[in-house]
N, C-alpha and C positions, 0 to 999 in steps of 0.2 A: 504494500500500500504506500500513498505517498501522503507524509504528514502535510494536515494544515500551517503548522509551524510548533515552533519550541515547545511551546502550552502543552499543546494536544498530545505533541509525541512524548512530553512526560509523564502527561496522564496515563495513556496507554502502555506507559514504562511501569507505572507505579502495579498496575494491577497485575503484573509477570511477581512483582516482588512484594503482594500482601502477606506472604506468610513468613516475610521477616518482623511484620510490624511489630510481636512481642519480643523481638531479640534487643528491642529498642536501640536501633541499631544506628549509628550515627550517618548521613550523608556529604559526601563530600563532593563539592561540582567543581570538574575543569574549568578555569576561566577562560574565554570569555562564555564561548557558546554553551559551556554545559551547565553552567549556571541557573540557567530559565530551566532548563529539563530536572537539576536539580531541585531547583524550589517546589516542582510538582511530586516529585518521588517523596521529598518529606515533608511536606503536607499532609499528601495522603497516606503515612507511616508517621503520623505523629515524631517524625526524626529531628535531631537538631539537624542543621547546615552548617559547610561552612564551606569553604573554598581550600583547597589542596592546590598551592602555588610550587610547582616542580619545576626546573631548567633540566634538560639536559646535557651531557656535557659530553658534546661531540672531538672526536679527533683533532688535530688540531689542522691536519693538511685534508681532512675530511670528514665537514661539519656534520654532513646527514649519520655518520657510522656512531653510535652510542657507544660510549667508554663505560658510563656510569651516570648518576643524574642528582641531584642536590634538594633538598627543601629549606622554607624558612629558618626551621630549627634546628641548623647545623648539621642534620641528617646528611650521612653521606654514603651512595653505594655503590662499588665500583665492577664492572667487569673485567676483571685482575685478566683472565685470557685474551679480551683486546687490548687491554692497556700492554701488555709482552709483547703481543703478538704485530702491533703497531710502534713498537720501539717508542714508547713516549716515556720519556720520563718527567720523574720531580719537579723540574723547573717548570715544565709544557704546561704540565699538570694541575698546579699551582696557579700560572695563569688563566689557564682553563674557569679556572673553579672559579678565580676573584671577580670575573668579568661576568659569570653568569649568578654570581652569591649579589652582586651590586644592582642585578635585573631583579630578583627574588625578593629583596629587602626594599626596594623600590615599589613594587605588585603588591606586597602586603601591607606597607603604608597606605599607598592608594585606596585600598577595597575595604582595611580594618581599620583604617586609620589610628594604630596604635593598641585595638585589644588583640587580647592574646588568643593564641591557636586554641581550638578544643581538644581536649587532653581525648586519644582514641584508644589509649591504652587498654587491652585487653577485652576491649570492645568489638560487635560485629560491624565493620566499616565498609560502605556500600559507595565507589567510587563512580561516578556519573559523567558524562561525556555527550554532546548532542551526534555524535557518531566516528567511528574508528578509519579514517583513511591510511595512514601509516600507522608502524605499531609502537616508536619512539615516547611521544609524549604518554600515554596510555601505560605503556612499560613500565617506566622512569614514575609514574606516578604509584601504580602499585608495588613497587619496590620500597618505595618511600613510606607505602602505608604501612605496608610490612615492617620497616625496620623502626619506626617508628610505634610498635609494639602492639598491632592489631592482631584481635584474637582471630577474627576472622574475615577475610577480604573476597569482595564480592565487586564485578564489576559491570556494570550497566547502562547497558547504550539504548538508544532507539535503531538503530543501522550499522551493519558493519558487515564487511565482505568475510564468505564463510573460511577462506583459507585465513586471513588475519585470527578470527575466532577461535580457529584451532590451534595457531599458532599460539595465542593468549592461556590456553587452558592450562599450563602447568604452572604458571605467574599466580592463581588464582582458586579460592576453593569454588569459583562459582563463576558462571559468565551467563548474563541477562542480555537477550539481545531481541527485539519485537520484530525486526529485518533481516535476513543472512543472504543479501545476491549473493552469486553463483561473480557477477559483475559489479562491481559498485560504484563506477565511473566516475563519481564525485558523491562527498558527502552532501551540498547543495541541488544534487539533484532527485533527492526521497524529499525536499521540503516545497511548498508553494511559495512559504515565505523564507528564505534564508537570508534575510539581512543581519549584517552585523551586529553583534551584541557591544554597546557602549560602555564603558565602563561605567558611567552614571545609573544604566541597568543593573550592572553587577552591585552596586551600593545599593542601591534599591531595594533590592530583593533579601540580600544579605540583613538590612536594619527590618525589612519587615520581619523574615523569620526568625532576629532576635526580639523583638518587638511580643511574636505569639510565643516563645518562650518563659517571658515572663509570668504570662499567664500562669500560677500555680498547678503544678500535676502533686496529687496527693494519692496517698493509699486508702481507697474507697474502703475500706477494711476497717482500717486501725485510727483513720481521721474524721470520721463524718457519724454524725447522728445517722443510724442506717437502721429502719424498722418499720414493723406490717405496720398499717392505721387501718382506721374503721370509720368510714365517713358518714355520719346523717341526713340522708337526702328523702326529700316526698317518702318521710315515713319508712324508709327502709335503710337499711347499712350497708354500701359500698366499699366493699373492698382494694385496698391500695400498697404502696411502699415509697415510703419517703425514705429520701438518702441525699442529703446535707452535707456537703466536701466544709472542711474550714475554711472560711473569710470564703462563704461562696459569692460568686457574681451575680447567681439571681438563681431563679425556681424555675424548671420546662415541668410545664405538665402535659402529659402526656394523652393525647384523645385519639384511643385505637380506632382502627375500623372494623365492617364488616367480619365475622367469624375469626376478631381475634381477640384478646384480651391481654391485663396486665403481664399476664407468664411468656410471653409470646417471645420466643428467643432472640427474634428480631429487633423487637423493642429494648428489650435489656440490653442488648448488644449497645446499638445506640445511645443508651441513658449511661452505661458502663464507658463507653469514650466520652462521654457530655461532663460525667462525673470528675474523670481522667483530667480534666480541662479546666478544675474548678466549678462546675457550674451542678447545682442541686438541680434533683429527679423528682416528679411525684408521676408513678404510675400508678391507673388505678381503674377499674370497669364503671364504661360508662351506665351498664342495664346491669340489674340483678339477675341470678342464673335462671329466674323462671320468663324475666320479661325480653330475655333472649332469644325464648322460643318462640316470641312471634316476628314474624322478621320484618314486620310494620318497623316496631321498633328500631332494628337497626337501623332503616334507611329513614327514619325521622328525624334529620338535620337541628329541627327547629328544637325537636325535644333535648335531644343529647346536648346542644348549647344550651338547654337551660340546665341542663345538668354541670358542665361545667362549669359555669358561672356558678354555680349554689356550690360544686368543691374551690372555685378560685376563694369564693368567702370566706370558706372552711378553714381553707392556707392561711388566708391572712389571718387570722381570728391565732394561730397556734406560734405560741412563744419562740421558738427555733425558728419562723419564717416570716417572722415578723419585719417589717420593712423592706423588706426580699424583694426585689424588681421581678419581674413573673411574665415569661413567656408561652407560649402554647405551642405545641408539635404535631399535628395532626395528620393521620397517615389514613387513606381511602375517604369513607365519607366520615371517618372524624375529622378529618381536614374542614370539612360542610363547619362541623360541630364546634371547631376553633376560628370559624369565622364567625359566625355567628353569637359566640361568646363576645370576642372582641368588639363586634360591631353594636355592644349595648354601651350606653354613654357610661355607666359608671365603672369601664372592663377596666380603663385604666391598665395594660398590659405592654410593657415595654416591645417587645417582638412578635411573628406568627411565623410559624415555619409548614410549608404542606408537601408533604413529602408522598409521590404516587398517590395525590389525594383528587378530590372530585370538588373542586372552589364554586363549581356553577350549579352543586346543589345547593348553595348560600347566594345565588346569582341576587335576590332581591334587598342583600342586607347589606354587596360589599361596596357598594359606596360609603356608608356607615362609618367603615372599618378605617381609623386613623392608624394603628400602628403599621411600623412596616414589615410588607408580606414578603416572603421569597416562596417562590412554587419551585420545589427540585422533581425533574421529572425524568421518563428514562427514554433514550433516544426511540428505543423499539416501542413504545406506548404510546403508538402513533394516535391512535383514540383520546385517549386521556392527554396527551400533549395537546394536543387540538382544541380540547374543554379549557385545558389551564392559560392558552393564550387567550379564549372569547371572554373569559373569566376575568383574564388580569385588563382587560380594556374597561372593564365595570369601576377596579379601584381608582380612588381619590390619593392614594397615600404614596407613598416610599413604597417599591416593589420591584422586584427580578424575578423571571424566569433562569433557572437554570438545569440544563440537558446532558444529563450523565449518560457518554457515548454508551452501548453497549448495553442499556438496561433494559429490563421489561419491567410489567408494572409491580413485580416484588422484591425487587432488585436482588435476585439470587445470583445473578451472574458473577463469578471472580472478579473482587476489588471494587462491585460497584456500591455494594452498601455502605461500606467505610469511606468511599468517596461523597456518598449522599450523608452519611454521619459530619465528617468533617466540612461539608457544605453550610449544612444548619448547625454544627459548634460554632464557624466562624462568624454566620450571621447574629447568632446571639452574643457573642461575645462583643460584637463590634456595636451591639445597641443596649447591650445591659450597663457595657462600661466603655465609653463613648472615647474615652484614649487609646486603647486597641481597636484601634480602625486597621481590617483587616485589608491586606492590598491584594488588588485582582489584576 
């Protein structure tokens, strides 16, 4: 396939490498180009970033041949068989190194402006690259991560011609690659866009993902109020689970759809990364088990908002969530059900997120609706995309559409749920607490 550009080919990098995401594995992007492709891989793997600045350090009567290659921190590692083998010695050598140690120290000023490297020690380190034309830089960077004391080194591209690929495999416990021609004639010719990456890009991207780093990750375990509740609504008891991260950013309650409820592994899943993030959960059944069984109920929009609204009350009312800025998450026609909450004058609710939801079963209330909506939808849910665009022409408010390649409307596909999780983390984060503005 041929990427739309940088973005897209990281995204569809990230979902080859979701099942690093619990190795919490650190990212590092080639500058300039692999950068953008990196900011997508740890996003979508909750990773830090950072940039891995390598020179290599070519012969001296012959630049392209790799002796060995250098990083910021002194790292140095040599191929003792060319350096014999090419008669260079000490003095050569020495030069070599000062001219390309002065390039190094210069690229790491520029892009960190003085902070320091992320320590990758004994960590899994997942080196990124927007594609492999020669195998020099590439090399010289995994070498570096290596000596440099990574537990385990993974290397991943959108493109890369398959004999290079093979050639990389023993550099490496792992090689990610979404492309393998047979032919790879240019790296700029798998992108539509391949314009240069600026360095003011590279700053960019770098300050945003230290920016969501800050964002608190805590141990949903051992740090958060985490416990069933029992909610009183129209005379009957709702069941739920509140889970409260320390100093959280704000409340997602959660408004399942159609034939699922609070247990729904789906839902956890997402409230488990929302939580990860700082941000408190309350999952909880919008119908009681008997009024389940009639399936009026489920597709009754109008009812299920007032359900919600009579638990958003609940929340505020309970000492732990007290002053809690409070979002709503709605997945199918709870998406209906968290618009329609919102769109009551006294919802007062900082965010809405609708995730494979149905927004035009609330079609007559979302003018109403002040807070701001993001609809996440999946590219393959051509139906349901089609309702969330006639849908978002209705709001008054702050709103985005956004189209997870590759999804259907349950988002089972590989990488694409934790792509729609990290979607609606960043949208709440970026309106619960209005200094991490998340950059797109």
């Amino acid at each position: 396939m041929i990427f739309d550009d940088r973005k897209q080919a990281g995204r569809l990098l990230a979902q080859r490498l979701e099942r690093y995401a619990t190795d919490q594995p650190i990212v590092l992007g080639l500058p300039r180009g692999g950068v953008p492709v990196a900011y997508e891989v740890a996003q979508a793997l909750q990773a830090q970033l950072d940039v891995i600045i390598v020179r290599k350090l070519g012969v001296p009567f012959q630049p392209e041949l790799g002796m060995g290659a250098i990083s910021e921190d002194g790292v140095r590692v040599l191929n003792d068989d060319i350096v014999r083998m090419a008669h260079v010695n000490e003095t050569e050598l020495a030069a070599v190194e000062r001219r390309e140690r002065a390039e190094v120290e210069r690229r790491a000023q520029h892009y960190r402006g003085g902070l320091p490297m992320v320590d990758i020690h004994g960590r899994t380190v997942i080196v990124v690259d927007d594609g492999i034309a020669t195998r020099g830089t590439a090399r010289a960077a995994l070498q570096v991560a290596r000596a440099r004391g990574a537990r385990k080194v993974i290397l991943a591209v959108p493109v890369a011609a398959r004999d290079t690929v093979n050639a990389l495999r023993a550099e490496v416990d792992e090689i990610v690659v979404v492309e393998q021609p047979a032919d790879l004639v240019a790296i700029g010719y798998w992108y539509r866009d391949f314009r240069q990456t600026p360095d003011s890009e590279v700053e960019r991207l770098l300050e945003a993902a230290a920016a969501r780093s800050k964002v608190p990750t805590i141990d949903p375990i051992n740090r958060c109020v985490d416990a069933a509740v029992h909610i009183p609504i129209d005379g009957k008891t709702l069941g739920g689970h509140l889970c409260i991260p320390e100093n959280a950013l704000g409340v997602v309650i959660f408004a399942h759809g159609s034939g699922s409820s609070r247990h729904s592994p789906r839902n956890r899943s997402v409230a488990s990364l929302l939580q990860q993030h700082g941000i408190a959960t309350l999952l909880f059944d919008l119908l009681s088990e008997r009024e389940v069984l009639d399936r009026g109920n489920v597709f009754d929009a109008a009812l299920l908002g007032r359900r919600l609204t009579a638990v958003t009350h609940w929340l505020r009312e309970q000492p732990e969530a007290r002053d809690q800025k409070i979002g709503y998450l709605g997945a199918s026609t709870g998406a209906a059900a968290a618009l329609y909450a919102a769109a009551q004058p006294s919802a007062a609710v900082s965010a809405v997120v609708s995730r494979g939801g149905r927004p035009d079963l609330a079609i007559d209330v979302l003018g109403q609706v002040k807070a701001p909506t993001l609809f996440i939808v999946g590219s393959e849910d051509e139906i349901v995309l089609e309702l969330n665009r006639r849908a978002a022409r209705h709001l008054r408010c702050e709103h985005r559409i956004e189209v997870v390649p590759g999804a259907d409307n349950l988002f089972e596909e590989p990488g694409t749920l934790i792509r729609a999780a990290m979607l609606a983390q960043e949208w709440f984060a970026q309106h619960f607490h209005p200094v991490l503005i998340a950059s797109r």
